[in-house]
N, C-alpha and C positions, 0 to 999 in steps of 0.2 A: 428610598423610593425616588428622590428628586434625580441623584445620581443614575439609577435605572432608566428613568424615562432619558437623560439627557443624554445617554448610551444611545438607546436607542432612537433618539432624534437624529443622531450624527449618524447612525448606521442605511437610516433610511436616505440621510442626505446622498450619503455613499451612493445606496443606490440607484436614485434618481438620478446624480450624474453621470451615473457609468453605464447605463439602461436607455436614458432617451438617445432617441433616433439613432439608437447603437446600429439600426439595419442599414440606416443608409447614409451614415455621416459619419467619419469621412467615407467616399468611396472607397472600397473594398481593391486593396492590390495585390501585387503578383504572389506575393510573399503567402498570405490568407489564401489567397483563392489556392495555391500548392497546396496549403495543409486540407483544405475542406476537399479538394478533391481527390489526394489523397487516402484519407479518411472514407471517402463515398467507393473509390478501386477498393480499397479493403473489405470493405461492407460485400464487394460486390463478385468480386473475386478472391481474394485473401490476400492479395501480391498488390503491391505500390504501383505506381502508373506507368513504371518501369517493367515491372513483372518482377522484383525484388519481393515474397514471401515473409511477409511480420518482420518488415528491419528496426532495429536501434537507429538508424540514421538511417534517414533518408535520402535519397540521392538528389531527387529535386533537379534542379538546377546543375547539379553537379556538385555543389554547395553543402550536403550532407547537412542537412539540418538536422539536431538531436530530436528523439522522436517523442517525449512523454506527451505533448502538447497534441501530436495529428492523436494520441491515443487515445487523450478528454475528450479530443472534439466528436470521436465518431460516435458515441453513443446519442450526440444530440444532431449529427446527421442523420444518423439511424429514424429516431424520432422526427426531425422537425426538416427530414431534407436534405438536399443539399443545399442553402441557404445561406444569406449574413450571417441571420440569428444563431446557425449552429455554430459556425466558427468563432464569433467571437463572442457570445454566451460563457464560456467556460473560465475566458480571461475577466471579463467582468466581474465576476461572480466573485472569481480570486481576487482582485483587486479588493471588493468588499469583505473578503474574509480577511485581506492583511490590515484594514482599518480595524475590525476587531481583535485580531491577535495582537495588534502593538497597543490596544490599551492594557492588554493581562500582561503581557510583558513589561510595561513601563509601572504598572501598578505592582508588579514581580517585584520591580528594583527599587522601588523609593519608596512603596507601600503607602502610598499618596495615591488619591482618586481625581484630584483637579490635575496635574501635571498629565495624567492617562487621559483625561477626558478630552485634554486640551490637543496632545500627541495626536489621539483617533480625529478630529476632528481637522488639524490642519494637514496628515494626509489625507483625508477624504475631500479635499477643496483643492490636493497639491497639484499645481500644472504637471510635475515631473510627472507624478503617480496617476492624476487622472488621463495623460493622452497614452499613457501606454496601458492602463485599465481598457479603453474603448477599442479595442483591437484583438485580432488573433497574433499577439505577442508574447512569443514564448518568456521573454525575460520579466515580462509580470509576474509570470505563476512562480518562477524562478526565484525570486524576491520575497513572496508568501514563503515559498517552503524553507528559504532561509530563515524568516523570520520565527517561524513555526517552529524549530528547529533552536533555533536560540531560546525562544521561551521555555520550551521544553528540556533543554538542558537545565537552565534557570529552577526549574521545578521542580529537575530532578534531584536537586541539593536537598530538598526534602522529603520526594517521594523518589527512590531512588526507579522506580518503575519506568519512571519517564525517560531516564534511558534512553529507550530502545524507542521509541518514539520518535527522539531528539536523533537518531543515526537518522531511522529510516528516511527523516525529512531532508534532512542533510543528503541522501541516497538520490531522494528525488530532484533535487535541485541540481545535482548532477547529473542527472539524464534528461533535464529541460533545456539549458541551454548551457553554452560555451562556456559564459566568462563565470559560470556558478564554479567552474571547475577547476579558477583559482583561489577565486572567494570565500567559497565553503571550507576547503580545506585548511588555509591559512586561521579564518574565523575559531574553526574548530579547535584547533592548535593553541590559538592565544586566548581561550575559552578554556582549556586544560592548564595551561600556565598559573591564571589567574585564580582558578578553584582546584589546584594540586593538592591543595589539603581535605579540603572535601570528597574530592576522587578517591585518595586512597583507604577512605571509609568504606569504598562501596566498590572494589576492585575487580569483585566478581559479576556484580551488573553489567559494571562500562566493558569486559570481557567479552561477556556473551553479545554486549551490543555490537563492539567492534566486529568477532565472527561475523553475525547477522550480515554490518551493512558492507564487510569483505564478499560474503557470498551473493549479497545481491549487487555487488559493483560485479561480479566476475565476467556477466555478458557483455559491461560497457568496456572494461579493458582489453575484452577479444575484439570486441567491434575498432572500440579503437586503435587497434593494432594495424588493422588494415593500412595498407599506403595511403586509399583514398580521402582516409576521414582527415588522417595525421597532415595529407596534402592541403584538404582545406586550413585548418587551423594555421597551418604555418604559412598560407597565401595571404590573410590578413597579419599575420604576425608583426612584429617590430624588425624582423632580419629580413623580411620581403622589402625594407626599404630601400632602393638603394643611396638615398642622400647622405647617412652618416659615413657612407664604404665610398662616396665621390669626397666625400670631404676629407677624408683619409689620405688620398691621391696627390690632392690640392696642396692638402697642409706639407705633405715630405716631398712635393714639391717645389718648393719652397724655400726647401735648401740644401746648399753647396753638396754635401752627398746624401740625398734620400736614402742609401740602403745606409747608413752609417746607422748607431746603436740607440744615438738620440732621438731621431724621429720615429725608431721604429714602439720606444719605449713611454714616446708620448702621444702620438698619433698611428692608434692600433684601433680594431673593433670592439674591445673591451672597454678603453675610456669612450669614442664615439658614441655607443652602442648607451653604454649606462646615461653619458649625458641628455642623450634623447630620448630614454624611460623618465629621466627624471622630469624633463620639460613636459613629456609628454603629463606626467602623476602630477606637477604642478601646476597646470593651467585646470585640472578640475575646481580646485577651489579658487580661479581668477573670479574676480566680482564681475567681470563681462558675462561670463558662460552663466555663471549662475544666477545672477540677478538683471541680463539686461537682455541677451543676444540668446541665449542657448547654445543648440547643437551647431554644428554647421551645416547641417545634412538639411534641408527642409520638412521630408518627409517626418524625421525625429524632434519637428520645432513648431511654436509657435509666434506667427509675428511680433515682432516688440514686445516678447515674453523673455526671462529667464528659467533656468530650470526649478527658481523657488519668486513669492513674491517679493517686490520693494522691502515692504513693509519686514520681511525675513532677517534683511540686515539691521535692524533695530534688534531683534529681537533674539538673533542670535548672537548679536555682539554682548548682550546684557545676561542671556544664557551662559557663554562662555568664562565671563566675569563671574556667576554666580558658581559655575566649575572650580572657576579657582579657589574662590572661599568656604566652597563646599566639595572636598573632591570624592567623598565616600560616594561609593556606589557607580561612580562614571567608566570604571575600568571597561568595561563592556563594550558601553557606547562609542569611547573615544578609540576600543581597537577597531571599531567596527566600521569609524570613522575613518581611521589610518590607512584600513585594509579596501575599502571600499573603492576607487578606482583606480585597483592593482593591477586588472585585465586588460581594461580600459587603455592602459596605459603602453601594457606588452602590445598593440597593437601603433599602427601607422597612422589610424585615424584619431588624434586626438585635439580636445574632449570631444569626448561620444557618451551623450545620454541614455544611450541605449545600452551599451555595455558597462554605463555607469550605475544603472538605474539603480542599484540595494542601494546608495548612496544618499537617496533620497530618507530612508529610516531613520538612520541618525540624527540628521541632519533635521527633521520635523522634531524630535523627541527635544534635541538642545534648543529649540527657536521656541516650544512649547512651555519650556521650562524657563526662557528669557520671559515671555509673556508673564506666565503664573507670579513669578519674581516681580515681576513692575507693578501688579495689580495687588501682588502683599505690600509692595512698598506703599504704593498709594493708601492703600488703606490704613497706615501706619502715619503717612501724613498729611493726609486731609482730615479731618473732625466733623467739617460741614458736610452737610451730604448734597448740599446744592455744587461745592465744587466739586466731590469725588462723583458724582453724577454726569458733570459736564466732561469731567477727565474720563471715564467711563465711554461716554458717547462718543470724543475723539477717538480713541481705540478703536471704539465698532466702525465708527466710518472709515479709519485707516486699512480695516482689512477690508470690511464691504465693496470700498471704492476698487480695488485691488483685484476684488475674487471678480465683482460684475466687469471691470473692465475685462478681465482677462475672458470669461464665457461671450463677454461680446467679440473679441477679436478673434477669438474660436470659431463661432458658430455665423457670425458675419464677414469677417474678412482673410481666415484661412485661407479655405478654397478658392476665394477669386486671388488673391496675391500669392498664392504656392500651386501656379493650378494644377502643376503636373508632381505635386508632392503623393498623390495615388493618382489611380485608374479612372480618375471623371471622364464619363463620357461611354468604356466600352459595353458597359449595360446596355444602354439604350441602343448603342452599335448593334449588339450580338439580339436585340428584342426588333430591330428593325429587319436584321439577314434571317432571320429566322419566319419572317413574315414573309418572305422574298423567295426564296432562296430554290424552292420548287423549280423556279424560272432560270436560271442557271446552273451551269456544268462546274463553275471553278470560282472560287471566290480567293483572290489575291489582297491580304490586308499587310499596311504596312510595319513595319518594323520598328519605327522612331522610337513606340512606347514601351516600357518594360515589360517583357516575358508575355507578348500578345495571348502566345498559343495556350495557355492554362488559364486567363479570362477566360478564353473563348472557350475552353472545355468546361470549366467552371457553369456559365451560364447557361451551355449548350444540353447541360447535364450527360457532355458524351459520353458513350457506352463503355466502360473502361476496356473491356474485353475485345473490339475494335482496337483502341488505340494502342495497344500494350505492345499488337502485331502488325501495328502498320506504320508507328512512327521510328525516329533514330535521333540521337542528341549529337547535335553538330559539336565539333571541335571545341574545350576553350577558347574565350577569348581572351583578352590581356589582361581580366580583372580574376579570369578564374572559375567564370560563369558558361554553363551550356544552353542551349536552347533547343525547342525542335522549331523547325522550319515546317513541317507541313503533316496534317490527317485530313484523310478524307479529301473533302475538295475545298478544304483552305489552306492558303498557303503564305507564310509569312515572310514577306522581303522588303526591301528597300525600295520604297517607288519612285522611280525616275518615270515620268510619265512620256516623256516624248523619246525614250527607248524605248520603253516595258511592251513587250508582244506578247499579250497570253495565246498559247497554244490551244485555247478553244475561243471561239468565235459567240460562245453564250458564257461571258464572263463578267463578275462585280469586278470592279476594281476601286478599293479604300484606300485613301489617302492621307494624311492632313492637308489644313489650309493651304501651306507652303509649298505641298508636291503635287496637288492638282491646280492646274491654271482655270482662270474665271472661263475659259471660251468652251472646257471638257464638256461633255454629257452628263450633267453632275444631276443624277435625281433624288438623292437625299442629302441635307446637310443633318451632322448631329453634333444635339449640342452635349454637354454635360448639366449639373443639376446647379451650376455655379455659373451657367452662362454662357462658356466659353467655349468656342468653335474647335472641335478635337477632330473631327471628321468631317472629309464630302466624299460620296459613294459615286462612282464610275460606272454604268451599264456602258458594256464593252462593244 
């Protein structure tokens, strides 16, 4: 019973974190507002905002997002809107079911209820896990259906039923996002390695389950066949880089005949290429990224956070030690470890918390288990209960101090020191032109901010069935990304104010701070919910 209730204490904590002010904190970006509206063209016509008919990938951006994510979200558009609540409801939710499944799982392998107890609990407080819970983040759900997936294999050593279970989740995590698509596989593999004797007890199960999750990948291998999807993936790739192929240059360069045998056999794409995975795969586990700085990317960070607590390095260093002297049962973990930012890695951006994220699983369960470990040791040598009390209360404060710091720099000092880490601000933009707007022919907003035009449809709740035949996606740019420039009577560009002529004479024209000067006809300034001046509106 105490066990049970302490489940579900942690579960509810779960959800309180991942639940409050889920609607409007952080603000809502380009990325969310795609899926939700998305999701709302489908409801409304059956075709993307594209006019693309029920795709696996979405074109978006240009960007091909995998589609399982816009496909949760729309039944809670359907219900609740088009809204925050619908879009990022579905990641939350997941988020709290992966605090549940990694106690059955961790309970799976050591058949211990404190190491499980402890595991559920310090992901449900993890900075990694909670900022990508509070979002329409596909690599949350991504992460559950791994882990779902692992347990379930786990289970199936016994009930061989589960199976087919353990594919289909595996299935799913491969039509959520990207990097599940190296993840999973490898996982799986070194998941058959490890129980090769057990599998061949049950040969006709894992049979029929392979079939299964072969026929239900058959749509994602057509899809991914296309040029376009293949072209995303390989824009962020590791061979999109060109620094290791300049370094190549430099190096036979260098010397007296570059075409000669030796440089071409020591500086080639093959050594460059690998030493740059490998830098890229070892700076995940650098103690910067993980314990002090994070991502580099803002939007994927939190100020003077790392991707786990301080207090993590105590506890996985004493974890790790107690691997050693206990190593039954870690095989799993530590592949899962190994494998966990392999994607991460294939890519140019590293470390990336976001295509790291399953990384976070393991990595609680071992920090979980260093815990459990110091709290048996204590109790083995304290006698008094006055000093295992006081030692006791040290722990709690260590992590307490740890978890409130960090929900305070969250929820206080995010948004004002990352302000353009989301969309702050185009809410209250699109709830002011929408008050307005009667009165003018052309509304010109600018461009500074990420992917203006799908906020504004987003909020506007535009009509899919309009926009589908009246917009065009401009050109990539240099990163790979498209955009539309203009529906309707808005239109999205670059504001140079003392060029900019709009062609009707009853025109808004939006700015930021920087591109409208103090002397304009500025009749509304907007602020965002953090303060900061994102907008001054132009009556033309």
């Amino acid at each position: 019973m105490k066990t049970k209730l302490l489940f579900l204490a942690i579960v509810l904590l779960a959800c309180f974190l991942r639940f409050y002010r889920l609607n409007n904190y952080p603000a809502l970006n380009a990325d969310e507002a795609a899926i939700g509206y998305n999701a709302y063209s489908l409801i409304s016509t059956g075709m993307d905002e594209h006019g693309n008919p029920w795709p696996i990938h979405f074109q978006s951006f240009n960007d091909f997002k995998p589609g399982l994510y816009f496909y949760l979200v729309l039944p809670f558009v359907k219900v609740l809107g088009l809204t925050e609540w619908a879009v990022r409801l579905p990641g939350a939710l997941f988020g709290v079911g992966t605090v549940i499944i990694l106690y059955y799982l961790v309970r799976r392998l050591f058949s211990d209820d404190n190491p499980a107890l402890v595991s559920s609990f310090f992901l449900a407080i993890s900075p990694w896990h909670l900022h990508f819970s509070r979002g329409g983040w596909e690599v949350n759900v991504a992460t559950f259906f791994i882990t779902l997936g692992t347990w379930c294999f786990l289970k199936a050593i016994e009930k061989p039923k589960f199976y087919l279970m353990s594919a289909v989740s595996f299935v799913f995590s491969l039509y959520t996002y990207h990097a599940a698509r190296v993840v999973a596989p490898l996982l799986i593999l070194g998941l058959a390695i490890i129980y090769r004797k057990e599998i061949r007890l049950n040969i006709k199960k894992i049979v029929i389950s392979c079939l299964v999750a072969l026929i239900l990948l058959l749509p994602l291998g057509l899809d991914f066949a296309k040029g376009e999807v293949r072209a995303r993936a390989a824009g962020v790739g590791l061979f999109a880089d060109p620094g290791p192929l300049s370094r190549i240059n430099e190096q036979r360069g260098e010397h007296l005949d570059y075409l000669a045998l030796i440089p071409k056999v020591i500086h080639n794409k093959v050594v460059n290429y690998s030493l740059a995975f490998i830098q890229n795969y070892s700076q995940h586990y650098w103690g910067e990224f993980l314990f002090l700085t994070g991502d580099t990317i803002q939007r994927n960070r939190i100020p003077e956070i790392g991707q786990m607590y301080l207090f993590d390095i105590l506890f996985l260093a004493v974890g790790f030690v107690a691997i050693i002297k206990r190593p039954k049962g870690w095989g799993v973990i530590l592949l899962w470890l190994f494998l966990a930012p392999t994607a991460s890695a294939l890519t140019f951006q590293s470390p990336h918390a976001l295509r790291a994220q399953n990384m976070v699983i393991p990595l609680v369960i071992i920090s979980a288990f260093g815990f459990v470990t110091i709290m048996d040791l204590l109790n083995k040598v304290f006698h008094r209960r006055h000093l295992l009390f006081m030692t006791y209360c040290i722990l709690f404060l260590l992590v307490a101090w740890n978890f409130a710091r960090y929900l305070h720099i969250y929820y206080v000092h995010m948004a004002k020191e990352y302000p353009f880490s989301s969309q702050y601000g185009v809410k209250e933009l699109v709830s002011y032109i929408q008050g307005v707007e009667g009165k003018y022919d052309k509304v010109l907003v600018t461009d500074r901010y990420d992917q203006p035009y799908i906020l504004f449809l987003f909020y506007l709740k535009y009509p899919p069935q309009k926009f589908q035949v009246e917009h065009a996606l401009s050109p990539r740019d240099k990163y790979g990304f498209s955009t539309v420039r203009r529906f309707g009577k808005y239109e999205f560009v670059p504001i140079s104010f003392d060029k900019i002529q709009p062609d009707n004479p009853r025109s808004l024209i939006v700015g930021t701070d920087e591109e409208i000067p103090k002397e304009a006809n500025i009749i509304k300034k907007v602020y965002g919910t953090n303060g900061y001046l994102y907008f001054k509106v132009v009556a033309n």
